[in-house]
MILUMBA-872356 format. One record per residue (C-alpha): residue in one letter; chain; x, y, z. Coordinates in pm, whole numbers, plus 50000, padded with zeros to 5 digits. Layout:
residues N
<node residu="a" chaine="A" u="X" v="Y" w="Z"/>
...
***
This chain:
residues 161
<node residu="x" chaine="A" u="42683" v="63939" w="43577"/>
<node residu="x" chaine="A" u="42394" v="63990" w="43378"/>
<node residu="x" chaine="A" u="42315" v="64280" w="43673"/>
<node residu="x" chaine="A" u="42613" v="64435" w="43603"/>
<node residu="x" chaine="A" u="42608" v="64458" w="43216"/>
<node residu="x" chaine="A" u="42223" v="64585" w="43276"/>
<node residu="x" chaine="A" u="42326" v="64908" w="43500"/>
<node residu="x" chaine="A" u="42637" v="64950" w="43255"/>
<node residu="x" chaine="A" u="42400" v="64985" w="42963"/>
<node residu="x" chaine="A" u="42153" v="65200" w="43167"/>
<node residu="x" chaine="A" u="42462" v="65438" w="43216"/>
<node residu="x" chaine="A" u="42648" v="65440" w="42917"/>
<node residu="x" chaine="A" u="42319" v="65544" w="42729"/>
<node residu="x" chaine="A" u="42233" v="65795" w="42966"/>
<node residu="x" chaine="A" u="42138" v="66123" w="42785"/>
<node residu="x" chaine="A" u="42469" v="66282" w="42959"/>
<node residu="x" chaine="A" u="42735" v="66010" w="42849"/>
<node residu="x" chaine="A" u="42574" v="66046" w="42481"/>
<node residu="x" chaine="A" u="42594" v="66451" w="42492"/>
<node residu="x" chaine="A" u="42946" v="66401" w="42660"/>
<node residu="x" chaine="A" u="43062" v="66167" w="42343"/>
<node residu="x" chaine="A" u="42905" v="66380" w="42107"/>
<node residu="x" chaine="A" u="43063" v="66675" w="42262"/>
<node residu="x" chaine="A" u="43399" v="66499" w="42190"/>
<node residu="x" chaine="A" u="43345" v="66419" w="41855"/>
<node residu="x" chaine="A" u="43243" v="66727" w="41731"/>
<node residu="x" chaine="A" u="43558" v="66869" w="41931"/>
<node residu="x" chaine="A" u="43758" v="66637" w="41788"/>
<node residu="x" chaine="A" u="43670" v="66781" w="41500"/>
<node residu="x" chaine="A" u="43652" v="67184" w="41565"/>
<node residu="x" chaine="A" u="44018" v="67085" w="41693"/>
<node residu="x" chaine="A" u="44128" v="66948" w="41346"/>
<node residu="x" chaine="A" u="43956" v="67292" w="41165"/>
<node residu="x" chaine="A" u="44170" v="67527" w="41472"/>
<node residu="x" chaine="A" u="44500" v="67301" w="41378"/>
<node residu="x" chaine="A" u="44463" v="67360" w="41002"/>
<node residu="x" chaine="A" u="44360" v="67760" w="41071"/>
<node residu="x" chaine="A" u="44663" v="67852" w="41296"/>
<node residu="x" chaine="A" u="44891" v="67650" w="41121"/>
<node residu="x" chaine="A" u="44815" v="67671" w="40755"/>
<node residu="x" chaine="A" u="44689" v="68056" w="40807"/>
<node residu="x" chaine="A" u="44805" v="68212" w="41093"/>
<node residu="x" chaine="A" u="45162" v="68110" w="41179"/>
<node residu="x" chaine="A" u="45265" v="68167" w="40804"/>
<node residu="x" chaine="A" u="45139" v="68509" w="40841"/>
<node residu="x" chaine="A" u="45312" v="68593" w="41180"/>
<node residu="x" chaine="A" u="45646" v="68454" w="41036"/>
<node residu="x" chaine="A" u="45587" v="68688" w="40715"/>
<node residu="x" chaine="A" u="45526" v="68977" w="40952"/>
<node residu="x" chaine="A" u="45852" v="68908" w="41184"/>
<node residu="x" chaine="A" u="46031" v="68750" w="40892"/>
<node residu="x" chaine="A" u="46139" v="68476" w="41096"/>
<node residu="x" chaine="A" u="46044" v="68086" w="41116"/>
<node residu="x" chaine="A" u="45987" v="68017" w="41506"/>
<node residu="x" chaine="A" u="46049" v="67622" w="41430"/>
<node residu="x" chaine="A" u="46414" v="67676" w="41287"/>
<node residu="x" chaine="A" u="46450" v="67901" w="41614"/>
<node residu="x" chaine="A" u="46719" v="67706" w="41843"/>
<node residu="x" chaine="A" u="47061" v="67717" w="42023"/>
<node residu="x" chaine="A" u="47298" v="67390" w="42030"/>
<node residu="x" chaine="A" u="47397" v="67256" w="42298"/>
<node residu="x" chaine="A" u="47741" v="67141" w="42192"/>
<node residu="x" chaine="A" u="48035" v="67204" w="41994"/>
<node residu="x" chaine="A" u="47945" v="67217" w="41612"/>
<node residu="x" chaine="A" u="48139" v="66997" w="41376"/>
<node residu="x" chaine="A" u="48256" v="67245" w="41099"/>
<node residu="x" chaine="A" u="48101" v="67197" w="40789"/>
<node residu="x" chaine="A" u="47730" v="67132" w="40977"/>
<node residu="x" chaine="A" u="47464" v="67281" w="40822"/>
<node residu="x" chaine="A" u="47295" v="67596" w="41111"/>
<node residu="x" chaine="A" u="46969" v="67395" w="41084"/>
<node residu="x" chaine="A" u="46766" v="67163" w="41349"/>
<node residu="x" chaine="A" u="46796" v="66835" w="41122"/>
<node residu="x" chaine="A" u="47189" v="66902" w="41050"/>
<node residu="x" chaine="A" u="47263" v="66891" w="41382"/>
<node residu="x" chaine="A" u="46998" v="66577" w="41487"/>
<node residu="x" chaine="A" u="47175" v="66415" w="41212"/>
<node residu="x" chaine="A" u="47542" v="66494" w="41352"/>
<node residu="x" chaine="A" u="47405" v="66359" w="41696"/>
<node residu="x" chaine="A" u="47402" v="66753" w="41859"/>
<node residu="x" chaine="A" u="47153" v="66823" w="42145"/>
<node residu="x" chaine="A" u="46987" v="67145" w="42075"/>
<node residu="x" chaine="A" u="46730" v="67392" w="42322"/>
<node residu="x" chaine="A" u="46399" v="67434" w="42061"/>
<node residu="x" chaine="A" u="46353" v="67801" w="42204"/>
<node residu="x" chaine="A" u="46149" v="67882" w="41923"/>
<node residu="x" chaine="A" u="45919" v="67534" w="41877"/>
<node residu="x" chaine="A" u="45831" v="67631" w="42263"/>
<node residu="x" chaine="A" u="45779" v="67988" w="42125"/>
<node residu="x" chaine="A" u="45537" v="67823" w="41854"/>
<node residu="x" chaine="A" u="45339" v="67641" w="42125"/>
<node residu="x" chaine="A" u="45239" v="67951" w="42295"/>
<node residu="x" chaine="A" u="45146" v="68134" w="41997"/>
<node residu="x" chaine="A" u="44943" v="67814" w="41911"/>
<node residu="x" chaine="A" u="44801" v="67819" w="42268"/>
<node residu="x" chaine="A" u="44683" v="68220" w="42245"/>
<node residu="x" chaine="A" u="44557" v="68127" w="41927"/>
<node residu="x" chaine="A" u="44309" v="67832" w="41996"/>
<node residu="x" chaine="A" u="44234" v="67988" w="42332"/>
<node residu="x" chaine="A" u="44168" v="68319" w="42063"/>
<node residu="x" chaine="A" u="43943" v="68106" w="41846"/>
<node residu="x" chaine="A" u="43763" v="67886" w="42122"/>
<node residu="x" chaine="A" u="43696" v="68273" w="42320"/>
<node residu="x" chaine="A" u="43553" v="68400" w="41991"/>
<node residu="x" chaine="A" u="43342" v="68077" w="41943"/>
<node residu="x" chaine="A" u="43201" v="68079" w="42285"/>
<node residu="x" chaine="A" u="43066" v="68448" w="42269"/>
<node residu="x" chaine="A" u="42922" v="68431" w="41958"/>
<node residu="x" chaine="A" u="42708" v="68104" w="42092"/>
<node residu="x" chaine="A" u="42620" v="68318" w="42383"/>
<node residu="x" chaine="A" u="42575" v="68591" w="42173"/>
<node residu="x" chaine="A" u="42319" v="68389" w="41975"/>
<node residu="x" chaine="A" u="42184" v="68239" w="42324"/>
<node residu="x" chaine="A" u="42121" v="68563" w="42464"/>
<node residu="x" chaine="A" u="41901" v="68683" w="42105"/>
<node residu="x" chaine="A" u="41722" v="68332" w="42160"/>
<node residu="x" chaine="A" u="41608" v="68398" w="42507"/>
<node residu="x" chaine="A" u="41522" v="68780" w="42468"/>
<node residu="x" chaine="A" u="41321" v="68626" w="42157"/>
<node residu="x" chaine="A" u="41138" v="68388" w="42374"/>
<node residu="x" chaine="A" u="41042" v="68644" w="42663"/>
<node residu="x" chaine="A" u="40902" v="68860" w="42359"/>
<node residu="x" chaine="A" u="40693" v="68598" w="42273"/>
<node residu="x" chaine="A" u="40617" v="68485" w="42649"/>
<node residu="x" chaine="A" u="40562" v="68831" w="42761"/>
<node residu="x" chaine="A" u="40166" v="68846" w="42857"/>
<node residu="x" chaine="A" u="39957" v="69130" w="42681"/>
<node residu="x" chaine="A" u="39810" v="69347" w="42941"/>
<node residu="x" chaine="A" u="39457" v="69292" w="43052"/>
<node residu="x" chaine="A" u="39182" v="69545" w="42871"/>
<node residu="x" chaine="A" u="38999" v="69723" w="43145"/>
<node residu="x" chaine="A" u="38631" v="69605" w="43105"/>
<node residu="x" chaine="A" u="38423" v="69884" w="42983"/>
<node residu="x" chaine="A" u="38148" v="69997" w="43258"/>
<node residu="x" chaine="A" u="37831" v="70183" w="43198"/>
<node residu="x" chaine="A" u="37839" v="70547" w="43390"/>
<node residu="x" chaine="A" u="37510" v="70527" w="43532"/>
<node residu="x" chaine="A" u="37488" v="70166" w="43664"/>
<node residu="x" chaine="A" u="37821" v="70049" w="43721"/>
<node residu="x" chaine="A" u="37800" v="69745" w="43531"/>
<node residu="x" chaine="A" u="38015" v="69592" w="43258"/>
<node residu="x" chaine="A" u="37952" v="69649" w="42912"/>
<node residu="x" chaine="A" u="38024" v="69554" w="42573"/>
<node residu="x" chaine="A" u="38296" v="69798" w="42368"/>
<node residu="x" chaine="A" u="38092" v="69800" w="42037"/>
<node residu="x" chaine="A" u="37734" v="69892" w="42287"/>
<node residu="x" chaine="A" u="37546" v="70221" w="42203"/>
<node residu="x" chaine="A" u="37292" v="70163" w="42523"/>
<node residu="x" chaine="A" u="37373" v="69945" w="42863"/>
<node residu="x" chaine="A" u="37190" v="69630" w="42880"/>
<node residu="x" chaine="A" u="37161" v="69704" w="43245"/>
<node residu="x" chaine="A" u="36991" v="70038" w="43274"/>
<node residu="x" chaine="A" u="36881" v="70096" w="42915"/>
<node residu="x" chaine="A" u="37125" v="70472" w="42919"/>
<node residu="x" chaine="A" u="37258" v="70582" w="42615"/>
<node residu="x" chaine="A" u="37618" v="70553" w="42632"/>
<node residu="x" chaine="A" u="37879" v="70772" w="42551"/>
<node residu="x" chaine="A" u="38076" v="70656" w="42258"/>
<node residu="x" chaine="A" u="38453" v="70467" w="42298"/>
<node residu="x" chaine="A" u="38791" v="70639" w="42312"/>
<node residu="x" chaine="A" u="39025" v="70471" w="42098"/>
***
């Protein structure tokens, strides 16, 4: 037993189960901020713009009792199946709308990955070697800043920049 609660705490701290758990908090929580966005911001909007509330969108499936109110609760109330054709409507909006906000979270972060790497390569990227300087005469390597070779004792000509 004690075996068994050993290799369960090897693998539940694991770097990957951690990540994982963060992951799902933090999506939790991008979840709750997508919620509140497409349905305090964006579904208002849309039903301005078609004039039209998707949720009070239906068809019963029954005879109506006169004097029963043409909404969704009335006819719950009065016991009257009904076919939500527009709370399925509202799903798939909701659907191309996270799926919107999720698309246009993901390429920023690669977006930003992408900057990061060219970044790094900039700073990786190896200057290129300086050709040694060689004497004329002799052949032989020689310092940039020399007026004569240490070699051959020539006067040498002077550096282009």
């Amino acid at each position: 037993m004690k075996k068994f609660f050993s290799e369960f705490k090897a693998f539940a701290l694991k770097g990957n189960v951690v990540d994982m758990a963060v992951g799902v908090i933090i999506g939790g929580a991008f979840g709750a901020i997508v919620t509140s966005l497409i349905n305090d911001i964006f579904m208002p909007l849309l039903g301005l713009i078609i004039k039209a509330d998707f949720s009070q969108w239906f068809i019963p499936l029954g005879e109506v009792p006169e004097g029963t109110a043409h909404t969704a609760e009335a006819m719950a109330e009065a016991g009257i199946s009904v076919f939500h054709y527009g709370k399925f409507i509202s799903a798939i909006v909701y659907f191309i709308l996270i799926a919107l906000a999720i698309f246009l979270v993901v390429r920023a972060l690669r977006k930003a990955e992408e900057k990061a790497k060219e970044a790094k390569k900039k700073e990786e990227a190896p200057t290129p070697e300086k050709k040694p300087r060689l004497c004329p005469y002799c052949k032989q390597e020689v310092a940039d800043d020399a007026t004569r070779c240490p070699h051959c004792t020539s006067e040498l000509p002077p550096v282009e920049e």
